[in-house]
mmCIF file of the N, C-alpha and C atoms, coordinates in Angstrom:
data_MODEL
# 
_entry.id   MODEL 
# 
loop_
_atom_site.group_PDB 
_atom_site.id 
_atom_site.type_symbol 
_atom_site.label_atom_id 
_atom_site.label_alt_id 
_atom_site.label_comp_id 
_atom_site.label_asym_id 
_atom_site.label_entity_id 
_atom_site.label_seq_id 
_atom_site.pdbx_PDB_ins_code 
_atom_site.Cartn_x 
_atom_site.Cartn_y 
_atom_site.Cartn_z 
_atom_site.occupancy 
_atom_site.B_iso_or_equiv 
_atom_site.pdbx_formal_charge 
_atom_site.auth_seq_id 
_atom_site.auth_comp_id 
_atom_site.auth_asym_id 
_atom_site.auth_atom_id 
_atom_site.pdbx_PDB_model_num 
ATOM 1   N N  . UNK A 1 1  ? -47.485 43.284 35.136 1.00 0.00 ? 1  UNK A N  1 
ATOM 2   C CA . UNK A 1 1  ? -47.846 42.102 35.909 1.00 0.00 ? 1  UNK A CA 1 
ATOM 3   C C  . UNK A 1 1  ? -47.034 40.904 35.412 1.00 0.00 ? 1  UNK A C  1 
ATOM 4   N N  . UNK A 1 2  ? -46.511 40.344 36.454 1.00 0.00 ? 2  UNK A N  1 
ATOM 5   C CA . UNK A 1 2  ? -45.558 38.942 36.090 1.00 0.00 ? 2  UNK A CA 1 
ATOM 6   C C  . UNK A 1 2  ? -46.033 37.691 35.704 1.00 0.00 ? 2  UNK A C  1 
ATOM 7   N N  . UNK A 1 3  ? -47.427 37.953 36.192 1.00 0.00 ? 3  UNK A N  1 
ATOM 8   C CA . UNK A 1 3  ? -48.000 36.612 36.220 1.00 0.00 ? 3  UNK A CA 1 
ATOM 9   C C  . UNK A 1 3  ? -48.852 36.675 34.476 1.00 0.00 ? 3  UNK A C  1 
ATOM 10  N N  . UNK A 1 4  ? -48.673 37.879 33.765 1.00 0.00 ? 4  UNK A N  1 
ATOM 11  C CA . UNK A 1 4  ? -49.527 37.934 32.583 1.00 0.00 ? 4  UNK A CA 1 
ATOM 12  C C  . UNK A 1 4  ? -49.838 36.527 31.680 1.00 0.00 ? 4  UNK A C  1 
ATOM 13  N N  . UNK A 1 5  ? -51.312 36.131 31.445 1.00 0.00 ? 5  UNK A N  1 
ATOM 14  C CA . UNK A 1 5  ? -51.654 35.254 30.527 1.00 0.00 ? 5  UNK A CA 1 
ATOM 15  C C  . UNK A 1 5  ? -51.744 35.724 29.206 1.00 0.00 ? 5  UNK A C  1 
ATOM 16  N N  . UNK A 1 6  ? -50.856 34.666 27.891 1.00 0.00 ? 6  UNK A N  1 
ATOM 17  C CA . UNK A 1 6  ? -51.007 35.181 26.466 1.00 0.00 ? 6  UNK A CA 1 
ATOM 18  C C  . UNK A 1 6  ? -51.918 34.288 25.919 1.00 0.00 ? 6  UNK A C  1 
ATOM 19  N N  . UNK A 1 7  ? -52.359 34.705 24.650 1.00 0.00 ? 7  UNK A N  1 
ATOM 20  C CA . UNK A 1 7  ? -52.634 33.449 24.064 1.00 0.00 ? 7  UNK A CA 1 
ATOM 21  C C  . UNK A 1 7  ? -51.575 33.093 23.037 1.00 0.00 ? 7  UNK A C  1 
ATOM 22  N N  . UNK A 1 8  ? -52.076 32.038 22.163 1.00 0.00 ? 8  UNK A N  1 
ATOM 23  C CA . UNK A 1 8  ? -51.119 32.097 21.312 1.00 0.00 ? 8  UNK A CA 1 
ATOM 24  C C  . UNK A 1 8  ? -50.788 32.982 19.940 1.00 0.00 ? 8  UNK A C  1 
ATOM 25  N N  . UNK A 1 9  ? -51.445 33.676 19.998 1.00 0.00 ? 9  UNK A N  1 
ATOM 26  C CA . UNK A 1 9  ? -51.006 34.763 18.965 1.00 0.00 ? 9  UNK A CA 1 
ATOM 27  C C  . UNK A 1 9  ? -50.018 35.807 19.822 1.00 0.00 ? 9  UNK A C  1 
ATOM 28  N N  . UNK A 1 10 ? -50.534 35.788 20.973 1.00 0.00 ? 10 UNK A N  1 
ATOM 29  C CA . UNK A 1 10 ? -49.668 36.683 21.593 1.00 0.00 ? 10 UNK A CA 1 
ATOM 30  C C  . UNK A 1 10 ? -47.623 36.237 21.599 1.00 0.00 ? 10 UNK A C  1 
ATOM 31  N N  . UNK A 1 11 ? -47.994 34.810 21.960 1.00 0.00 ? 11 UNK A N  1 
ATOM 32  C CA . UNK A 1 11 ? -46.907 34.142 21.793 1.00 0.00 ? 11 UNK A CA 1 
ATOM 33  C C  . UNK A 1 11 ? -46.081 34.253 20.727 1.00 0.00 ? 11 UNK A C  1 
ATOM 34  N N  . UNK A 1 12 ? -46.666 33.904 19.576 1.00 0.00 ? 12 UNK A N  1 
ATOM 35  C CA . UNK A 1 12 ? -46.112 33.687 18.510 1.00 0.00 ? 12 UNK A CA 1 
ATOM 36  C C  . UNK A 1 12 ? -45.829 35.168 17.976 1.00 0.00 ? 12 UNK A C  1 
ATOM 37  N N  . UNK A 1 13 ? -46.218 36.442 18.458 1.00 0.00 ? 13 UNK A N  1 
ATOM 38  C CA . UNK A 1 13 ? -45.724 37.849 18.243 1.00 0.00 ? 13 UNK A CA 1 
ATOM 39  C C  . UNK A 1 13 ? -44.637 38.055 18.893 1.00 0.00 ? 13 UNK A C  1 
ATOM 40  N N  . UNK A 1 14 ? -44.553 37.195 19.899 1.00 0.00 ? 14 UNK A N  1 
ATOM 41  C CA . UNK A 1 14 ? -43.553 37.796 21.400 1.00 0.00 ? 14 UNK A CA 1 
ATOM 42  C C  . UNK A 1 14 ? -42.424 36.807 20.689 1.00 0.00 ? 14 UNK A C  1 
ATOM 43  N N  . UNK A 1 15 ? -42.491 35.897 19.942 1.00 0.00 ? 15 UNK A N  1 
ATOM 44  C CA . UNK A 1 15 ? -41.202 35.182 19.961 1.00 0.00 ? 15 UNK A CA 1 
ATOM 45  C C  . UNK A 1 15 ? -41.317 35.381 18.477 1.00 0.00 ? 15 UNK A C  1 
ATOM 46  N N  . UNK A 1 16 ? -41.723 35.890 17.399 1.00 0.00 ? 16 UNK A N  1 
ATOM 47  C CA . UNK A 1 16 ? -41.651 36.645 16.143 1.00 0.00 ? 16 UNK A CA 1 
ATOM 48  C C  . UNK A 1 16 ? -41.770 34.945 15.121 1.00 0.00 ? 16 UNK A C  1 
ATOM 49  N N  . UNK A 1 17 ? -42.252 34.263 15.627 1.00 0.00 ? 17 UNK A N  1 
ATOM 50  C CA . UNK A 1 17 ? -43.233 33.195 14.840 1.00 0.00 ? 17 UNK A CA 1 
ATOM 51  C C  . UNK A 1 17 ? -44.079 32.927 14.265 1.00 0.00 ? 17 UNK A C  1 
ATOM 52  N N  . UNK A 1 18 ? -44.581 31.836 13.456 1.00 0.00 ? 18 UNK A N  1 
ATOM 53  C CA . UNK A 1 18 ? -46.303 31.775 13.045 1.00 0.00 ? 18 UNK A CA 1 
ATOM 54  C C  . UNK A 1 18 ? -46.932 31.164 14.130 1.00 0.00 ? 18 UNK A C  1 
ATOM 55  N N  . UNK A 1 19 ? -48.109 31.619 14.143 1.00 0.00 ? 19 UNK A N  1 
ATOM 56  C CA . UNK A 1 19 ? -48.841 31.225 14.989 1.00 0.00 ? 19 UNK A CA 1 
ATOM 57  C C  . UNK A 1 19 ? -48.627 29.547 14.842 1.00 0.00 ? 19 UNK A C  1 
ATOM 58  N N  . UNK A 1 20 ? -49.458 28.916 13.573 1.00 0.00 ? 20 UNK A N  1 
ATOM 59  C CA . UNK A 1 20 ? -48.639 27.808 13.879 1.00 0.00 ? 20 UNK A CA 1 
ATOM 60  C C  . UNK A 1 20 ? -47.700 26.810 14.255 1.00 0.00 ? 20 UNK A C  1 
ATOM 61  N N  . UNK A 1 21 ? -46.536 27.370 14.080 1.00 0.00 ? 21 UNK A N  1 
ATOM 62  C CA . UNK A 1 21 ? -45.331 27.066 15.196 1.00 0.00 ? 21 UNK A CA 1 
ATOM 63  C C  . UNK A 1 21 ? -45.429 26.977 16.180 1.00 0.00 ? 21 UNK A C  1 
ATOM 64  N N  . UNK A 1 22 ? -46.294 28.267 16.917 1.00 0.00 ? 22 UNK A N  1 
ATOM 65  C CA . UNK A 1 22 ? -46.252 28.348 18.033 1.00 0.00 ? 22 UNK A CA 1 
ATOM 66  C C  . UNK A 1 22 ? -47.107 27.477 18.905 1.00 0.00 ? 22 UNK A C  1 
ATOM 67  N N  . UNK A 1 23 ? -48.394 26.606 18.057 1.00 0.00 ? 23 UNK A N  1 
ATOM 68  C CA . UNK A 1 23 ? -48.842 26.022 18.375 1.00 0.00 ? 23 UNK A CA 1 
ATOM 69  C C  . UNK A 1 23 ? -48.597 24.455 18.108 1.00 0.00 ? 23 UNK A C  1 
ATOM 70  N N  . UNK A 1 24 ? -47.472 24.128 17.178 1.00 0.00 ? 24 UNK A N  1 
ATOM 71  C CA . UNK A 1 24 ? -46.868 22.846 17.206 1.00 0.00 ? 24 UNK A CA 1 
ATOM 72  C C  . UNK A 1 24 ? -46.122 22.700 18.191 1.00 0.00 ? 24 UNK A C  1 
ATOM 73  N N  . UNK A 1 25 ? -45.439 23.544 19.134 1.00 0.00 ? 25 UNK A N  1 
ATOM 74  C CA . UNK A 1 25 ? -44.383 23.710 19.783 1.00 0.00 ? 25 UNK A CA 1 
ATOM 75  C C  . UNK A 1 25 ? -45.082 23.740 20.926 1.00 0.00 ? 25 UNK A C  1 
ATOM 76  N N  . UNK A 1 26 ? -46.279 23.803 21.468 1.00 0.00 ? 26 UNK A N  1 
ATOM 77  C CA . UNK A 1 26 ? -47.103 24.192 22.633 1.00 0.00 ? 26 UNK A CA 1 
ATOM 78  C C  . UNK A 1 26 ? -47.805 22.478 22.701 1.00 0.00 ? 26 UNK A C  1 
ATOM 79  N N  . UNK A 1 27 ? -48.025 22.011 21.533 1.00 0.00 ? 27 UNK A N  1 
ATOM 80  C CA . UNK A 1 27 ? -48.740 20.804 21.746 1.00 0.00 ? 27 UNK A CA 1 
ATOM 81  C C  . UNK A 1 27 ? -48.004 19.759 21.519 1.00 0.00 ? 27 UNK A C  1 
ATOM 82  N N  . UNK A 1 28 ? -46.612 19.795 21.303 1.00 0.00 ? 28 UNK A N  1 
ATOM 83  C CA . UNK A 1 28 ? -45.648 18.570 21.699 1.00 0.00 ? 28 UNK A CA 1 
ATOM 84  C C  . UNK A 1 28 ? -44.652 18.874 22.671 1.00 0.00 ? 28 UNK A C  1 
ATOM 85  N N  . UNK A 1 29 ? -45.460 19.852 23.394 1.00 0.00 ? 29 UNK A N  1 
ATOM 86  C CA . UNK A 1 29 ? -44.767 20.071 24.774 1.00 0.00 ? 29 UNK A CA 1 
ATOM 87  C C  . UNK A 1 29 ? -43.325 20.708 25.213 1.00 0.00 ? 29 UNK A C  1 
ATOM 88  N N  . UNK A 1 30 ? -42.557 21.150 23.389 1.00 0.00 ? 30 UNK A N  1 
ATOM 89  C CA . UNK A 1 30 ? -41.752 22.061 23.889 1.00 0.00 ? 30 UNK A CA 1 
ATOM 90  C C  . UNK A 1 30 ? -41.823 23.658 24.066 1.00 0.00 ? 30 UNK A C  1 
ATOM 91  N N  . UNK A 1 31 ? -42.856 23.837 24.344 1.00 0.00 ? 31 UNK A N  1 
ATOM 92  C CA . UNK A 1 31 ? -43.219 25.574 24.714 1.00 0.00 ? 31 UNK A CA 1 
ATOM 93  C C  . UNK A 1 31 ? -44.088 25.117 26.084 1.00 0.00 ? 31 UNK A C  1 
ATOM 94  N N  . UNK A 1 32 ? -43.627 25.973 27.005 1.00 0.00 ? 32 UNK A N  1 
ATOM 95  C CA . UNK A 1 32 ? -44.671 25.718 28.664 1.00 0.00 ? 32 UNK A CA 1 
ATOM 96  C C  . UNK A 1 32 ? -46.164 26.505 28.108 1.00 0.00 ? 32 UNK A C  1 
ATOM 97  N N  . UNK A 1 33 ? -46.660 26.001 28.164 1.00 0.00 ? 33 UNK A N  1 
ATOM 98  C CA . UNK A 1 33 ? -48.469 26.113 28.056 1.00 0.00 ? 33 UNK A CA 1 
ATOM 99  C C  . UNK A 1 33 ? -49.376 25.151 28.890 1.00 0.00 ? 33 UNK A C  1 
ATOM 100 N N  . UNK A 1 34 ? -50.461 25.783 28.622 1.00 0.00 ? 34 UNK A N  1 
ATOM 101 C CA . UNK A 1 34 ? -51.751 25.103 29.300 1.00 0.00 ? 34 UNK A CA 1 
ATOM 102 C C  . UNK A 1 34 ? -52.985 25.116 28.717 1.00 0.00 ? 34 UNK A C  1 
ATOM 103 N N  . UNK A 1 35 ? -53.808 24.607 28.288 1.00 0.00 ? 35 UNK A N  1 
ATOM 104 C CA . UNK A 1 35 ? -55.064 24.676 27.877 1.00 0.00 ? 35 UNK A CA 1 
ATOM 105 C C  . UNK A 1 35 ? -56.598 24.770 28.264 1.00 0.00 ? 35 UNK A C  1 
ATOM 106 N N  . UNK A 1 36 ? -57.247 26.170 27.854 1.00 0.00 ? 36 UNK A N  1 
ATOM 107 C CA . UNK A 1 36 ? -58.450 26.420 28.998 1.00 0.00 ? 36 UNK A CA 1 
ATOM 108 C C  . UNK A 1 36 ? -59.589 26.250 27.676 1.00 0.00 ? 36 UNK A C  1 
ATOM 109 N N  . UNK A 1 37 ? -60.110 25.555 28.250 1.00 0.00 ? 37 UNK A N  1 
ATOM 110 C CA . UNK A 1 37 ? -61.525 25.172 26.830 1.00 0.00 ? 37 UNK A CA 1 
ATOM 111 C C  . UNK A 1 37 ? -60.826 24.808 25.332 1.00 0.00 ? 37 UNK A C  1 
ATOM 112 N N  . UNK A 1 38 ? -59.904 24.026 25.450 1.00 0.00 ? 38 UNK A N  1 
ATOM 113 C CA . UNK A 1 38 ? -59.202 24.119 24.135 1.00 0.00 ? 38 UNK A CA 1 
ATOM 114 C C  . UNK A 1 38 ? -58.505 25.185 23.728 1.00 0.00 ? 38 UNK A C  1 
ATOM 115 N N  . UNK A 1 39 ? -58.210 26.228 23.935 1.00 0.00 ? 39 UNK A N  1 
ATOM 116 C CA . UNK A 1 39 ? -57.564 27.252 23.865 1.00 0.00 ? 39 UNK A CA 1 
ATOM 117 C C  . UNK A 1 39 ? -56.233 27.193 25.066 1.00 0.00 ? 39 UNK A C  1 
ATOM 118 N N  . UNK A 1 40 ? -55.146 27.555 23.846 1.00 0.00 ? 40 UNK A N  1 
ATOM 119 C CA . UNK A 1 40 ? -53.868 27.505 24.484 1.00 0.00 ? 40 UNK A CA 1 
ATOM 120 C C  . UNK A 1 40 ? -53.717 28.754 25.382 1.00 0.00 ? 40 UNK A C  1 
ATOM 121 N N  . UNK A 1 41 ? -52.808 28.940 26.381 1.00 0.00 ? 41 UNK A N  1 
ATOM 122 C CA . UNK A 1 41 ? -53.070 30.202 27.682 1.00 0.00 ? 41 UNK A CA 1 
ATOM 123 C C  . UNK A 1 41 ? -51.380 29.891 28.149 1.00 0.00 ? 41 UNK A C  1 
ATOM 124 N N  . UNK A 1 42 ? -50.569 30.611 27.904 1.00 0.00 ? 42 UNK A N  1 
ATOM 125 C CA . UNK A 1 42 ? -49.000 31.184 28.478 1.00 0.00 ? 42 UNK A CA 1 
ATOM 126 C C  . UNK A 1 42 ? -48.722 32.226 29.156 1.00 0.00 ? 42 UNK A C  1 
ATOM 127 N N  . UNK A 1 43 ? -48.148 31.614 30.525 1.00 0.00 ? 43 UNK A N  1 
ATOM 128 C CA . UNK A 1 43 ? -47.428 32.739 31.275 1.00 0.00 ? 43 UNK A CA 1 
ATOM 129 C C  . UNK A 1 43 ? -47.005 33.401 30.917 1.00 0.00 ? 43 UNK A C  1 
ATOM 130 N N  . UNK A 1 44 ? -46.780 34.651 30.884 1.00 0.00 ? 44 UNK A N  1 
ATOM 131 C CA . UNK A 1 44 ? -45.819 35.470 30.099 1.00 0.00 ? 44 UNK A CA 1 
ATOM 132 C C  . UNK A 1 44 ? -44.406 35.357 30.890 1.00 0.00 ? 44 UNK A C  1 
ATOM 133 N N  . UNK A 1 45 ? -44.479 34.955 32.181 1.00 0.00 ? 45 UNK A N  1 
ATOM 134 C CA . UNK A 1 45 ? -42.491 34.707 33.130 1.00 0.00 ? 45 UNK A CA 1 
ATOM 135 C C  . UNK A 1 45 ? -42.477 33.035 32.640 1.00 0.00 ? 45 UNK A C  1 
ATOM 136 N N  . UNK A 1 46 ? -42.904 32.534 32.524 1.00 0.00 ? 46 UNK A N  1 
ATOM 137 C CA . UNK A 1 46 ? -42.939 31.418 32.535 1.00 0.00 ? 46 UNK A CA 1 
ATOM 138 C C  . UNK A 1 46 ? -42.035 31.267 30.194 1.00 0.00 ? 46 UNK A C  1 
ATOM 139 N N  . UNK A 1 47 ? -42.932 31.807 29.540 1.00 0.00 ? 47 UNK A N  1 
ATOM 140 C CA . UNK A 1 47 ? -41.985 32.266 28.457 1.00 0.00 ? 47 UNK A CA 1 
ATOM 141 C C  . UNK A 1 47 ? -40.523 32.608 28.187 1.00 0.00 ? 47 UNK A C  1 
ATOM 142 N N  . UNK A 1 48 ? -41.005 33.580 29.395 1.00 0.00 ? 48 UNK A N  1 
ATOM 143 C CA . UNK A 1 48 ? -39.487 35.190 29.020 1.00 0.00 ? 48 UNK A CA 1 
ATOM 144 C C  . UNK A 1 48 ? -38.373 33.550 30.034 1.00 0.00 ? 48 UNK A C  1 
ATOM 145 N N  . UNK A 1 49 ? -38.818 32.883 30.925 1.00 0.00 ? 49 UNK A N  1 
ATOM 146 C CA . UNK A 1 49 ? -37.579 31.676 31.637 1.00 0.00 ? 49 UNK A CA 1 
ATOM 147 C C  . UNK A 1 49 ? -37.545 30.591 30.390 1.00 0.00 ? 49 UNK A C  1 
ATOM 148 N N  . UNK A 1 50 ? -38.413 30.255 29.695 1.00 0.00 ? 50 UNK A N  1 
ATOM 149 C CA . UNK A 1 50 ? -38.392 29.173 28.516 1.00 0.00 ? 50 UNK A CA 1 
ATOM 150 C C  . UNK A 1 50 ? -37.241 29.821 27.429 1.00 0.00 ? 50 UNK A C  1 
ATOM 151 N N  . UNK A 1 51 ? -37.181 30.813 27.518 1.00 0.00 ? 51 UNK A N  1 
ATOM 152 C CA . UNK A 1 51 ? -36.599 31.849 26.163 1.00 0.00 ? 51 UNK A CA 1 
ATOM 153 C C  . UNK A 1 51 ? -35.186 31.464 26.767 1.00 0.00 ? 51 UNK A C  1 
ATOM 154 N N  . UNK A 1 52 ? -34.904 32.213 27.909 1.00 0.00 ? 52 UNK A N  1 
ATOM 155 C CA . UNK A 1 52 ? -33.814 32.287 29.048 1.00 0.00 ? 52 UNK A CA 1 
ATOM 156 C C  . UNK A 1 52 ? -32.924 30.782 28.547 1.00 0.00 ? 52 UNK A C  1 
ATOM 157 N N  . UNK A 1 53 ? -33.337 30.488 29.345 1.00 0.00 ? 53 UNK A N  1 
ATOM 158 C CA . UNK A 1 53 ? -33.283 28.311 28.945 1.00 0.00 ? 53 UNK A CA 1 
ATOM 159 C C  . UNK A 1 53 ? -33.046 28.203 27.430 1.00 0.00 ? 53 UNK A C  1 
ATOM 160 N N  . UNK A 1 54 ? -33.079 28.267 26.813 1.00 0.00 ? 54 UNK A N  1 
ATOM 161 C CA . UNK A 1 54 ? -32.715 27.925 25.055 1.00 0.00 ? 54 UNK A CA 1 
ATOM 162 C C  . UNK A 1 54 ? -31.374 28.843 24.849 1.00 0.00 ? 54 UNK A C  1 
ATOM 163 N N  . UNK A 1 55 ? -31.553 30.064 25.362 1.00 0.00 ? 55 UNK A N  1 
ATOM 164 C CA . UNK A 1 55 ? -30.709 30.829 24.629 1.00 0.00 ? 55 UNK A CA 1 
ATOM 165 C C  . UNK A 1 55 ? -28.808 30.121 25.496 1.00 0.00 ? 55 UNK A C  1 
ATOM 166 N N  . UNK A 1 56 ? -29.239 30.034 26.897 1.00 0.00 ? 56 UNK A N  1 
ATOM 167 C CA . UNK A 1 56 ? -28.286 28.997 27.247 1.00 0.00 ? 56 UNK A CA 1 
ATOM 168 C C  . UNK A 1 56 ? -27.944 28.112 26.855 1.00 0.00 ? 56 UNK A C  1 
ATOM 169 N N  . UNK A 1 57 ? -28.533 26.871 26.442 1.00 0.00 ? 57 UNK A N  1 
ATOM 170 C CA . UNK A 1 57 ? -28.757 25.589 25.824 1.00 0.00 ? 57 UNK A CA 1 
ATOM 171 C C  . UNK A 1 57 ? -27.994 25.778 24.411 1.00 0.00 ? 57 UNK A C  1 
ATOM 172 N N  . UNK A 1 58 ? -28.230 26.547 23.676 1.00 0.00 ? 58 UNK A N  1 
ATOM 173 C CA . UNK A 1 58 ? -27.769 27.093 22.582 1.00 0.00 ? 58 UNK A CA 1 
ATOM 174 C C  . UNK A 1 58 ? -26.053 27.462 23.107 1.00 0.00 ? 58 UNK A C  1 
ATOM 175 N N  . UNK A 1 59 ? -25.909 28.917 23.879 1.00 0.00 ? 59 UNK A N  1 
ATOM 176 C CA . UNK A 1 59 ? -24.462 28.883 24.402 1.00 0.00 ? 59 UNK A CA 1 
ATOM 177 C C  . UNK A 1 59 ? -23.928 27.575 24.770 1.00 0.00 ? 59 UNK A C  1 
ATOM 178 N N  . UNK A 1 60 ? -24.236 26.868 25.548 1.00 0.00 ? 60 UNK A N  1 
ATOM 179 C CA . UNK A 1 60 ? -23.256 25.556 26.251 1.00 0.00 ? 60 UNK A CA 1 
ATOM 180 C C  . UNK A 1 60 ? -23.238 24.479 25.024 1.00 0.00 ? 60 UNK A C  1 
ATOM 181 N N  . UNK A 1 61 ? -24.233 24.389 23.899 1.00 0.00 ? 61 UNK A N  1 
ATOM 182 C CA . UNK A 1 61 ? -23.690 23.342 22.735 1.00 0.00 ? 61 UNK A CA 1 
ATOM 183 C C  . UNK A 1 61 ? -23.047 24.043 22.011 1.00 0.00 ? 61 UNK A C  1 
ATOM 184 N N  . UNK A 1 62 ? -22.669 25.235 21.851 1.00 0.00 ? 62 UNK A N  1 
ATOM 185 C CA . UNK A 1 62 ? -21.861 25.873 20.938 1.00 0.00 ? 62 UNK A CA 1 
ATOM 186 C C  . UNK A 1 62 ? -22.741 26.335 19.567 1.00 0.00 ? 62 UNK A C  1 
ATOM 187 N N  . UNK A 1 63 ? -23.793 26.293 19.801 1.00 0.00 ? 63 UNK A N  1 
ATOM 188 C CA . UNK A 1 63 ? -25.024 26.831 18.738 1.00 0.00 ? 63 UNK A CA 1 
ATOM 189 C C  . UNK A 1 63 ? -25.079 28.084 18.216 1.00 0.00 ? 63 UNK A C  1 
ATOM 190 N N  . UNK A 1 64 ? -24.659 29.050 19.226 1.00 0.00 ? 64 UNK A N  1 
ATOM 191 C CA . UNK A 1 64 ? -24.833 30.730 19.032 1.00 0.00 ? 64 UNK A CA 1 
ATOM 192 C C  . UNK A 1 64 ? -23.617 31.089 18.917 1.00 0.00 ? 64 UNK A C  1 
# 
C-alpha cells in the first residue's frame, strides 16, 4: 500500500536513525510529518519522495 502510515520508530528504522533525530527533524519541519494526538504519523510515499529530494539536492551541490 502507497499510502502506508509510519510512526516514528518506523521512520527512524527506514532511514537507519535514532529515533530522536527522527523526531528533531519531524518537529522543525525538515521531515514531512503530521501529528495525531501528539504522536508523529508519516506517509510512507511521501518519505521514500523526501529521501528522493535530498539525495538530488546532495547531487546538484556536489555533496555525494
Amino acid at each position: 500500500m502507497t499510502d502506508e502510515i509510519l510512526t516514528i520508530r518506523e521512520v527512524a528504522e527506514l532511514l537507519k536513525i535514532n529515533e530522536k533525530t527522527a523526531y528533531k527533524l519531524a518537529a522543525e519541519g525538515k521531515l514531512p510529518g503530521f501529528k495525531v494526538g501528539g504522536s508523529w504519523r508519516f506517509e510512507r510515499q511521501e518519505i521514500a519522495n523526501w529521501m528522493k529530494r535530498k539525495v538530488e539536492e546532495q547531487r546538484r551541490d556536489g555533496k555525494a
